[in-house]
N, CA, C and O atoms as a CHARMM CRD file, in Angstrom:
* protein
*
  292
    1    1 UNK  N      0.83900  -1.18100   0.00000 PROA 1      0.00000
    2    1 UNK  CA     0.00000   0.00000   0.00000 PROA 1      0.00000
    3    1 UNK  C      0.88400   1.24400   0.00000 PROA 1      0.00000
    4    1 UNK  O      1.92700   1.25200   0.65300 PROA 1      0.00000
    5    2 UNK  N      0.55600   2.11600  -0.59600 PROA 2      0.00000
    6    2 UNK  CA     1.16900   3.64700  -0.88200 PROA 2      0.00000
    7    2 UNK  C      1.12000   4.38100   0.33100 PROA 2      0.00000
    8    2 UNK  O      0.14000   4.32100   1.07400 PROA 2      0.00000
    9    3 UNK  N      2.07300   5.03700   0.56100 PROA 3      0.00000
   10    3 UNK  CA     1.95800   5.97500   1.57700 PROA 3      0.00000
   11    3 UNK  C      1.07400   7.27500   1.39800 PROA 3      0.00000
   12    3 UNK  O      1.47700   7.85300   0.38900 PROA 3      0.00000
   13    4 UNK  N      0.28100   7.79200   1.84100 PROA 4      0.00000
   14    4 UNK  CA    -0.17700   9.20500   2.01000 PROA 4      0.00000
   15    4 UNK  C      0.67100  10.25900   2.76700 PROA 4      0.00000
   16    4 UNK  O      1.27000  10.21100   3.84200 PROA 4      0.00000
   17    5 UNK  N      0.51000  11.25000   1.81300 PROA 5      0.00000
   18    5 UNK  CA     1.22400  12.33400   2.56200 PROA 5      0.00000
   19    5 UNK  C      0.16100  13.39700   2.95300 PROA 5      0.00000
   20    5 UNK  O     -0.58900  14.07000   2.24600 PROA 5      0.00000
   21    6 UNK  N      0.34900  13.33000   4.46600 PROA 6      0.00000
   22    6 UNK  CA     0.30200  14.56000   5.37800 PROA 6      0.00000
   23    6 UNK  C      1.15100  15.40800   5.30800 PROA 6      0.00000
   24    6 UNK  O      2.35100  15.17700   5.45200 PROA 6      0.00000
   25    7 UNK  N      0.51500  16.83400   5.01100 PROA 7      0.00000
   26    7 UNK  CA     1.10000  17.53000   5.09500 PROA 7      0.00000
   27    7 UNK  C      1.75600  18.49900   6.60800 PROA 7      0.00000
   28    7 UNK  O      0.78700  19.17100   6.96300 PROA 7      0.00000
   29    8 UNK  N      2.31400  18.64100   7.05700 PROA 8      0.00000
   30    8 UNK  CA     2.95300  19.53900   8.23500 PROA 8      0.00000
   31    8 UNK  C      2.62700  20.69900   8.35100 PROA 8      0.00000
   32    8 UNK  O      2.61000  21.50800   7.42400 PROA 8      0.00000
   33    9 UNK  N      2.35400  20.90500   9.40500 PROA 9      0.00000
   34    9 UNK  CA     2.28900  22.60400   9.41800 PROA 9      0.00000
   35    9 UNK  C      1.96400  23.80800   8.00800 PROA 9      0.00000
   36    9 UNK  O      2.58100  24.81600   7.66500 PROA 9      0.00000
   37   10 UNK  N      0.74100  23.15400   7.45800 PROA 10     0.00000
   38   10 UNK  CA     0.23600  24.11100   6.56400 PROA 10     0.00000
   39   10 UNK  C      0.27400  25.47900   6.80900 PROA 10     0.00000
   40   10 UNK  O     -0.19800  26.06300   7.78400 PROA 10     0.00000
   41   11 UNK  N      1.10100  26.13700   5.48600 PROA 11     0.00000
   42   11 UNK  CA     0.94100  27.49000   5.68800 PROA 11     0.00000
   43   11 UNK  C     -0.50100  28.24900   5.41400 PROA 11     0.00000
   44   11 UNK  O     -0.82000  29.30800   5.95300 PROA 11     0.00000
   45   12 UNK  N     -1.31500  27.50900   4.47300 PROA 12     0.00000
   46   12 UNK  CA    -2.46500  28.62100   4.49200 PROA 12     0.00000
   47   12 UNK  C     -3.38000  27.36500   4.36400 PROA 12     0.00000
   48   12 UNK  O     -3.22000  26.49800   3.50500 PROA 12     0.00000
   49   13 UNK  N     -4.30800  27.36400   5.26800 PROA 13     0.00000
   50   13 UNK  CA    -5.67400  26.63200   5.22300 PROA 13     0.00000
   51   13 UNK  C     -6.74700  27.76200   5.13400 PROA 13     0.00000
   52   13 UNK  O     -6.66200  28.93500   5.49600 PROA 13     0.00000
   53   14 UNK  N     -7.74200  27.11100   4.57300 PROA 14     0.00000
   54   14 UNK  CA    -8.90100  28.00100   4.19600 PROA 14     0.00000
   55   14 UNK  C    -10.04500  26.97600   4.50600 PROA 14     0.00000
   56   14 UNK  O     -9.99600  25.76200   4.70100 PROA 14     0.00000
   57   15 UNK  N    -11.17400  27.92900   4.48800 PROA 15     0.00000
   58   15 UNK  CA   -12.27800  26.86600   4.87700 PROA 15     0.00000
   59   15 UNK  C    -13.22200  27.74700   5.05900 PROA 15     0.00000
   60   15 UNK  O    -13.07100  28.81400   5.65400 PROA 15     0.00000
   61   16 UNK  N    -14.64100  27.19200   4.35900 PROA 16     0.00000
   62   16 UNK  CA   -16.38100  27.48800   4.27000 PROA 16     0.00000
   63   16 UNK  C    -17.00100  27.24500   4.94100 PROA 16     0.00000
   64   16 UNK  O    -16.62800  26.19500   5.46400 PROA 16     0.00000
   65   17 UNK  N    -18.08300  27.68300   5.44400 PROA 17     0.00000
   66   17 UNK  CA   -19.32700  26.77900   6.07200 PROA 17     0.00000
   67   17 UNK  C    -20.40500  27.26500   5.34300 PROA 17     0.00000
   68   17 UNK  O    -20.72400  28.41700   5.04800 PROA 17     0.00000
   69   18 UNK  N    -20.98700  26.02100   5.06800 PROA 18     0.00000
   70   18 UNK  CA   -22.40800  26.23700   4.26800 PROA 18     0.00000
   71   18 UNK  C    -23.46100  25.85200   5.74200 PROA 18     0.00000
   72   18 UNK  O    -23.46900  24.94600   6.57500 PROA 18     0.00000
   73   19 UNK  N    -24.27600  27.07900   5.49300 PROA 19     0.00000
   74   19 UNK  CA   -24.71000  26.99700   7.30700 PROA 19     0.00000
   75   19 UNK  C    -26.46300  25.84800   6.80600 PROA 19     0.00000
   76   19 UNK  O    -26.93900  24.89100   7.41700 PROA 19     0.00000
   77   20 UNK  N    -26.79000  26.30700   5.93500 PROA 20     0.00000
   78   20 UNK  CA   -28.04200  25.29600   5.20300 PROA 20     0.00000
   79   20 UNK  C    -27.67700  23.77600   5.09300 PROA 20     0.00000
   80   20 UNK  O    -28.49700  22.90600   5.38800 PROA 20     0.00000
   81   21 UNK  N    -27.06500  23.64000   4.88200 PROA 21     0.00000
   82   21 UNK  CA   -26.51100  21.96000   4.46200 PROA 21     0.00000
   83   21 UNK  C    -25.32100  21.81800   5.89900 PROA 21     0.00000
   84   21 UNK  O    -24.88500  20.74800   6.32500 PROA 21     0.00000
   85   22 UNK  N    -25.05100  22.93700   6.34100 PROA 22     0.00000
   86   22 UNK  CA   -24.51100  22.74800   7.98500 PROA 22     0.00000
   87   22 UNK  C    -23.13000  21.38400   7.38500 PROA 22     0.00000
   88   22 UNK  O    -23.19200  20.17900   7.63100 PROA 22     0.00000
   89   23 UNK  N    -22.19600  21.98600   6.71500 PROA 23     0.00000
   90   23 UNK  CA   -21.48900  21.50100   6.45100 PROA 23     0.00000
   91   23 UNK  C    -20.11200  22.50700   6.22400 PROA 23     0.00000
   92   23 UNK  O    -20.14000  23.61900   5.69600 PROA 23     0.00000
   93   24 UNK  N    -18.79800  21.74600   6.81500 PROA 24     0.00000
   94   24 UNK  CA   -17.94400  22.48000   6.84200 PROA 24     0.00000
   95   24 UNK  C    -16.53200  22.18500   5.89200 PROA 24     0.00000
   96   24 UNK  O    -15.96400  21.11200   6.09400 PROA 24     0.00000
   97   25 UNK  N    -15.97200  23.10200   4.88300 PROA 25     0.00000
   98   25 UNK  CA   -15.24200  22.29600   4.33800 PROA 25     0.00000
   99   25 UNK  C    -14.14400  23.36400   4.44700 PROA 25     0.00000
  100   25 UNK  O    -14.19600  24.58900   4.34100 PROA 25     0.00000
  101   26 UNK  N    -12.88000  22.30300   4.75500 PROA 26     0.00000
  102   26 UNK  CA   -11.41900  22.73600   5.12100 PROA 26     0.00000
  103   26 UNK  C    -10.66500  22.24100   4.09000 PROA 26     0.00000
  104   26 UNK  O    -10.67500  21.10100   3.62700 PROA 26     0.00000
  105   27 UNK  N     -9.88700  23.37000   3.70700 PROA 27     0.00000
  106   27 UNK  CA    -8.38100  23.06200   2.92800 PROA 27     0.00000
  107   27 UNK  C     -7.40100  23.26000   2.57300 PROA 27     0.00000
  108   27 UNK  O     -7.18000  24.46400   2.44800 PROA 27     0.00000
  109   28 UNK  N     -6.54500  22.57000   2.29500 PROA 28     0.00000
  110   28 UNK  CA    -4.81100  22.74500   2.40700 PROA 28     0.00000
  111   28 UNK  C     -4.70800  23.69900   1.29900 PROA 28     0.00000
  112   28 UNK  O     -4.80800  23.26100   0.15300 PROA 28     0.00000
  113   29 UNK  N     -4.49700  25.09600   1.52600 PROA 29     0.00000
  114   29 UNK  CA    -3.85100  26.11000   0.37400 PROA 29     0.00000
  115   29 UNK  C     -5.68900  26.15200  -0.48000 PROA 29     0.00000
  116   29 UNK  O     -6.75400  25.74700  -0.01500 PROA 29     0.00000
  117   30 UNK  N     -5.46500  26.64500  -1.48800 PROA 30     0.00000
  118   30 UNK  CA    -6.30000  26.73800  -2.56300 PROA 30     0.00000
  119   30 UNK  C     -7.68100  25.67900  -2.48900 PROA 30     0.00000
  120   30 UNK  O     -7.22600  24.53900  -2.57800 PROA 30     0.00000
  121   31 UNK  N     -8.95500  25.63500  -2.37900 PROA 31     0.00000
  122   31 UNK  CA    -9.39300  24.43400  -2.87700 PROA 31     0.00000
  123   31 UNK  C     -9.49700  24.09000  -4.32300 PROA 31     0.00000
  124   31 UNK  O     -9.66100  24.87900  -5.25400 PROA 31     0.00000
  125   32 UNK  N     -9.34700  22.47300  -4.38400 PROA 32     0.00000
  126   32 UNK  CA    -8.59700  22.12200  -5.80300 PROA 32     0.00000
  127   32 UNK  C     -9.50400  20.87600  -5.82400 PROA 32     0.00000
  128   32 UNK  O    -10.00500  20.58600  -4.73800 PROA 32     0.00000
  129   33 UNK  N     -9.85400  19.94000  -7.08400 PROA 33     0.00000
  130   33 UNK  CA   -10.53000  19.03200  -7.22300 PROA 33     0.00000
  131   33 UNK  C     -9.56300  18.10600  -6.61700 PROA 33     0.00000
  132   33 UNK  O     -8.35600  18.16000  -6.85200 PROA 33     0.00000
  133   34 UNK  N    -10.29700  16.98000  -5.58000 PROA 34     0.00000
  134   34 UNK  CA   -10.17800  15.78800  -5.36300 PROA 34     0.00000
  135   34 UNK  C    -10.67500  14.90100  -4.94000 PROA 34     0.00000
  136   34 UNK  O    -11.88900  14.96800  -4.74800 PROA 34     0.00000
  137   35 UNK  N     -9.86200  13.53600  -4.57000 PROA 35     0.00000
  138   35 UNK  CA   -11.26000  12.40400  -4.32300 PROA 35     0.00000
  139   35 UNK  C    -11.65800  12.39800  -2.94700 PROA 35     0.00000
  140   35 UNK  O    -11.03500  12.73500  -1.94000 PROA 35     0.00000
  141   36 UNK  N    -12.62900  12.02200  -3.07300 PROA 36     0.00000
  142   36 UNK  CA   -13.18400  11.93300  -1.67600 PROA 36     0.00000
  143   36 UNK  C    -13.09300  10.71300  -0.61300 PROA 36     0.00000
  144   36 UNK  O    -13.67200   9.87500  -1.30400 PROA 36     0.00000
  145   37 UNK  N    -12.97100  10.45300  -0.16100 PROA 37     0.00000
  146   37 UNK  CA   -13.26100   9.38600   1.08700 PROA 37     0.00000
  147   37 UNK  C    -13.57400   9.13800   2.15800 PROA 37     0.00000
  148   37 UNK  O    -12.82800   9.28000   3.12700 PROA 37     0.00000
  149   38 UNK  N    -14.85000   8.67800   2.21200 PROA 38     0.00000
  150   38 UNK  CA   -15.57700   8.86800   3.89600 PROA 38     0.00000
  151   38 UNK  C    -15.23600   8.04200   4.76600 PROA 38     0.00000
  152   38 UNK  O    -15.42100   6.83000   4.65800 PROA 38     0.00000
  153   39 UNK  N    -14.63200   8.67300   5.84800 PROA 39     0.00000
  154   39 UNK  CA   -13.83600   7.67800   6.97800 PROA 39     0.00000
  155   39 UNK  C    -14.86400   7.49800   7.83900 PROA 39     0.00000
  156   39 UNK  O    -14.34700   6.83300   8.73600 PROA 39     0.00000
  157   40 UNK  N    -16.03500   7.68200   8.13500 PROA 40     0.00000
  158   40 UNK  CA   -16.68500   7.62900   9.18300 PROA 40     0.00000
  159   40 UNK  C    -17.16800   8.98100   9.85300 PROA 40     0.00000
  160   40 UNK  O    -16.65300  10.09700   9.79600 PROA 40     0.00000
  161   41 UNK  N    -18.31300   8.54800  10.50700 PROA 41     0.00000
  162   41 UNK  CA   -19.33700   9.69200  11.30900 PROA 41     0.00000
  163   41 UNK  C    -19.01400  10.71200  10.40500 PROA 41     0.00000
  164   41 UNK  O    -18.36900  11.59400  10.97100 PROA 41     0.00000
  165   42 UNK  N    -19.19800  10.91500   9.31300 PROA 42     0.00000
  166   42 UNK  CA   -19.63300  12.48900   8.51800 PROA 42     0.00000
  167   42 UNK  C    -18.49600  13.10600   8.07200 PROA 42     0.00000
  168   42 UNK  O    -18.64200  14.18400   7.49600 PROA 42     0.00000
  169   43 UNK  N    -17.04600  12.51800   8.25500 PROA 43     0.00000
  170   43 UNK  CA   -16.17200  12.84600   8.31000 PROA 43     0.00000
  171   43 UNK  C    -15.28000  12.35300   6.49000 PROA 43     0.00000
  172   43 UNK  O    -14.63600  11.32600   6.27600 PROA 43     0.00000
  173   44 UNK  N    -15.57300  13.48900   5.48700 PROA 44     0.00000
  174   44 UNK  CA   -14.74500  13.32800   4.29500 PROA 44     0.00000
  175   44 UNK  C    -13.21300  13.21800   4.16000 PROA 44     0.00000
  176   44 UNK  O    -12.55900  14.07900   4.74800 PROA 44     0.00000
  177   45 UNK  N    -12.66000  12.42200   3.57100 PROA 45     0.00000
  178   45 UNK  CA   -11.16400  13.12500   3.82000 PROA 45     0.00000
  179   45 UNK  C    -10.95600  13.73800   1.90300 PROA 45     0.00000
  180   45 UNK  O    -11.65500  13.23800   1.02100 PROA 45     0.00000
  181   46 UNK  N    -10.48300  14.23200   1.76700 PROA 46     0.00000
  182   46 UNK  CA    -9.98000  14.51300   0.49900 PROA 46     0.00000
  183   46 UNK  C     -8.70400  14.82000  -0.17500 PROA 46     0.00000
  184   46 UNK  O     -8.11600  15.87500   0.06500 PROA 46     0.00000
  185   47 UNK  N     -8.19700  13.84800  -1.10100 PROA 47     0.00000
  186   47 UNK  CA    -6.89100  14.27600  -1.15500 PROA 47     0.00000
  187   47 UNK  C     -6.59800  14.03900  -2.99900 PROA 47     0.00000
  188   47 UNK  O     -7.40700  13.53000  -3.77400 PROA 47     0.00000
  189   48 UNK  N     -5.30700  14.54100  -3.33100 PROA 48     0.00000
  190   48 UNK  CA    -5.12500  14.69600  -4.31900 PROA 48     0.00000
  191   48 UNK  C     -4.30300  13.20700  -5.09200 PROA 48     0.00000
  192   48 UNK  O     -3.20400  12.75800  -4.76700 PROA 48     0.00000
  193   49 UNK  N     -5.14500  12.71900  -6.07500 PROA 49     0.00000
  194   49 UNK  CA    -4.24500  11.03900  -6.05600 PROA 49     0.00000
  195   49 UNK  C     -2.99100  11.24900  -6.46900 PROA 49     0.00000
  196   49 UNK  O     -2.18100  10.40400  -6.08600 PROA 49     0.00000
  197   50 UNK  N     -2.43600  12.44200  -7.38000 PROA 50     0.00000
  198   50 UNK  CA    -1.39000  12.37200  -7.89200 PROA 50     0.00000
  199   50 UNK  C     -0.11400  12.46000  -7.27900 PROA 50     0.00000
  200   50 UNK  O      0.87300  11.73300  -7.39600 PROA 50     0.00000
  201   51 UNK  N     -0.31300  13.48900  -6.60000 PROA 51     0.00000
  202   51 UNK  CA     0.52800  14.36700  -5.26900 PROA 51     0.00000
  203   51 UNK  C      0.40100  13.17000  -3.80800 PROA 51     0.00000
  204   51 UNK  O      1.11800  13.05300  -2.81400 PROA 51     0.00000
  205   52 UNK  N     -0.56400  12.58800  -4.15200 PROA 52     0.00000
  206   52 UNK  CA    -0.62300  11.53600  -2.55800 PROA 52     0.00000
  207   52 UNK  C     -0.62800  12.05900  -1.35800 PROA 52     0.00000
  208   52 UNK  O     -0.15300  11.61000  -0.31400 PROA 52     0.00000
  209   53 UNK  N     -1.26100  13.15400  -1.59100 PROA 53     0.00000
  210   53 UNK  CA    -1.44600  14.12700  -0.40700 PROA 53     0.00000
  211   53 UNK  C     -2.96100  14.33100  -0.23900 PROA 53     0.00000
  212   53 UNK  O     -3.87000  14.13700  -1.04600 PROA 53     0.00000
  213   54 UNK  N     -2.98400  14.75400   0.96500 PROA 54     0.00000
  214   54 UNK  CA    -4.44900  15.33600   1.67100 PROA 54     0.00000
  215   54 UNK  C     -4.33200  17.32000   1.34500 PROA 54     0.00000
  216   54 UNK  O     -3.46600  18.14500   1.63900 PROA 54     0.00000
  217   55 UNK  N     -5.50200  17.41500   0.71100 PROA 55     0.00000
  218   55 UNK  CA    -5.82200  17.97000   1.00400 PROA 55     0.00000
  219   55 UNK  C     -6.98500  19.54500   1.44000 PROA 55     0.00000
  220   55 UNK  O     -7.09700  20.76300   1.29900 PROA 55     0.00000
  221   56 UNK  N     -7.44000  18.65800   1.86800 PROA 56     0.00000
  222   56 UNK  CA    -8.96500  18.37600   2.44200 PROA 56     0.00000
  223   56 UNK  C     -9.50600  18.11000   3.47100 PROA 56     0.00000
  224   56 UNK  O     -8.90800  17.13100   3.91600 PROA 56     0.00000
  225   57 UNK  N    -10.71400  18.54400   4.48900 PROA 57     0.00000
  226   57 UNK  CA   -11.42500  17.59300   5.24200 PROA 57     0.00000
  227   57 UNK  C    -13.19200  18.46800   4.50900 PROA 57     0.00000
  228   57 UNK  O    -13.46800  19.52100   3.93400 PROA 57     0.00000
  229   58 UNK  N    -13.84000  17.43400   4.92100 PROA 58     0.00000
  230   58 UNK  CA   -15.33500  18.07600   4.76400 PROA 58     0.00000
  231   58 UNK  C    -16.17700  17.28300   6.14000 PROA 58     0.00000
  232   58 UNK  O    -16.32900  16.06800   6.26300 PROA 58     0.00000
  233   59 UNK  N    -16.65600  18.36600   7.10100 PROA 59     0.00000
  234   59 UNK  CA   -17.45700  17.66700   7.83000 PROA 59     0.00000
  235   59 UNK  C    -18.75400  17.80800   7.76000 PROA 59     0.00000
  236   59 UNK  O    -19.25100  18.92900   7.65100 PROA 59     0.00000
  237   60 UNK  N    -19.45600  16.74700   7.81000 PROA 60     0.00000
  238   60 UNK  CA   -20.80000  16.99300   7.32000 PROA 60     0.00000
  239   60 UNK  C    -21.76200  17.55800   9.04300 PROA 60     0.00000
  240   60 UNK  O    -21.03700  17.22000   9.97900 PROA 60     0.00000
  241   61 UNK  N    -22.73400  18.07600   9.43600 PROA 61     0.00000
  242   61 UNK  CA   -23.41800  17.93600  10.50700 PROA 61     0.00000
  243   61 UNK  C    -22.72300  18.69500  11.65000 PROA 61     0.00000
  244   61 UNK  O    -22.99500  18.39300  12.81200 PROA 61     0.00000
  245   62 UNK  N    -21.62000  19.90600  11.30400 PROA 62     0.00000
  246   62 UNK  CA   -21.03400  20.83500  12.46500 PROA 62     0.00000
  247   62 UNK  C    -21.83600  21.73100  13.38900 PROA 62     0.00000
  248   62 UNK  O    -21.45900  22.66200  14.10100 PROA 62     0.00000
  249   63 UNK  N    -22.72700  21.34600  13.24600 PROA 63     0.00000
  250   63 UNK  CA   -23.96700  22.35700  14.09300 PROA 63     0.00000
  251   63 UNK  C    -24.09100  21.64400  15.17700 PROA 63     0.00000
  252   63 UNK  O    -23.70200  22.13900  16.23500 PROA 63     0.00000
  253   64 UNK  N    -24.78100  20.04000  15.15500 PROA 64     0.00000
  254   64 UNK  CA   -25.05700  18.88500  15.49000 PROA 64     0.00000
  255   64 UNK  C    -23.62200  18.30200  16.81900 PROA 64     0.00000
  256   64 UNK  O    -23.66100  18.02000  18.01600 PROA 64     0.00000
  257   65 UNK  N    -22.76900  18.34100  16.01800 PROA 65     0.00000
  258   65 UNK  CA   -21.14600  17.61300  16.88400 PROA 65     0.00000
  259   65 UNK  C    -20.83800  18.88100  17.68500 PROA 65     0.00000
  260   65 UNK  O    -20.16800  18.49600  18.64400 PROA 65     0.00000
  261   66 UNK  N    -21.03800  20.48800  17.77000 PROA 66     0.00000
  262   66 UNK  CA   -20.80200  21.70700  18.32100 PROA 66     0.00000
  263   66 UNK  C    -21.77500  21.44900  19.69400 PROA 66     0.00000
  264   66 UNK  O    -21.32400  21.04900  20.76700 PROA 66     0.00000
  265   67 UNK  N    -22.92800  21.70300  19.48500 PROA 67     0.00000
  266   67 UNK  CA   -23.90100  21.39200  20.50900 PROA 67     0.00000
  267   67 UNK  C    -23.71700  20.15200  21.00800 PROA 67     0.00000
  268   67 UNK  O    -23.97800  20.23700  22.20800 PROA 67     0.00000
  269   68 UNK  N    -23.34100  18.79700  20.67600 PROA 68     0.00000
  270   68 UNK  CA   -23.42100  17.68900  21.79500 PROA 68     0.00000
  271   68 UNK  C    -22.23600  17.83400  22.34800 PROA 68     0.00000
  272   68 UNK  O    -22.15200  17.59000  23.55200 PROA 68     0.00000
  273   69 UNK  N    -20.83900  18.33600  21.48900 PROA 69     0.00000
  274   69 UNK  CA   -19.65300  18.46300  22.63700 PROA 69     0.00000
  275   69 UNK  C    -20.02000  19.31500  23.45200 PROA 69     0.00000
  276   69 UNK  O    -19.74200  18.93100  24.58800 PROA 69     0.00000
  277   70 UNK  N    -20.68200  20.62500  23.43900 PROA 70     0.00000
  278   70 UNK  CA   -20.41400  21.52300  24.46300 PROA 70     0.00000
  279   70 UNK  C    -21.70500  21.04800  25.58900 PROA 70     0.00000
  280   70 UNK  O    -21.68300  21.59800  26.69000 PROA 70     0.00000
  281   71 UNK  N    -22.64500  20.18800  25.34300 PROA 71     0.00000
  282   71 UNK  CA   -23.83200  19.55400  26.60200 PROA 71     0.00000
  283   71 UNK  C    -22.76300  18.33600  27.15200 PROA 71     0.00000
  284   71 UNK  O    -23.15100  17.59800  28.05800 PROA 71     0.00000
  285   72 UNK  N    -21.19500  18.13400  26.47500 PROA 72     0.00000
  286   72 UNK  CA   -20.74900  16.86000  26.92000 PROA 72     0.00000
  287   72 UNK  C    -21.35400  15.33300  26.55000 PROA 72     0.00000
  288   72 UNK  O    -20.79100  14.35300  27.03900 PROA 72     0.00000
  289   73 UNK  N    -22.05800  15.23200  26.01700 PROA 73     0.00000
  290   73 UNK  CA   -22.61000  14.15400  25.36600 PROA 73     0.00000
  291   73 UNK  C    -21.43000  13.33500  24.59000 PROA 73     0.00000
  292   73 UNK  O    -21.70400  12.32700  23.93800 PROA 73     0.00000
């Protein structure tokens, strides 16, 4: 299996929230087309196949995971 590269200490992350679809999307530098992959609980990863890098997250339901961490749930 191929290694993925994480990137370190990103110099510029950027990131949206679409407050209707209550979805949050984060990314390394520029956002740029890539693939997606859902790791679990709502959680996208996205990364670039060529480069073998991440970089990306999309969380789906940040309204939802905000309010049960802060009741402690």
């Amino acid at each position: 299996m191929e290694a993925l590269k994480i990137v370190e200490k990103p110099s510029d992350i950027t990131w949206d929230y679409d407050e209707e679809a209550d979805v949050l999307y984060i990314s390394v530098g520029e956002p740029c087309p890539a693939l997606g992959m859902d790791i679990g609980e709502g959680v996208i990863l996205r990364y670039d196949e060529a480069k073998k890098e991440v970089v990306g997250l999309t969380l789906i339901g940040l309204r939802e995971r905000l309010q049960k961490g802060l009741k402690g749930d």
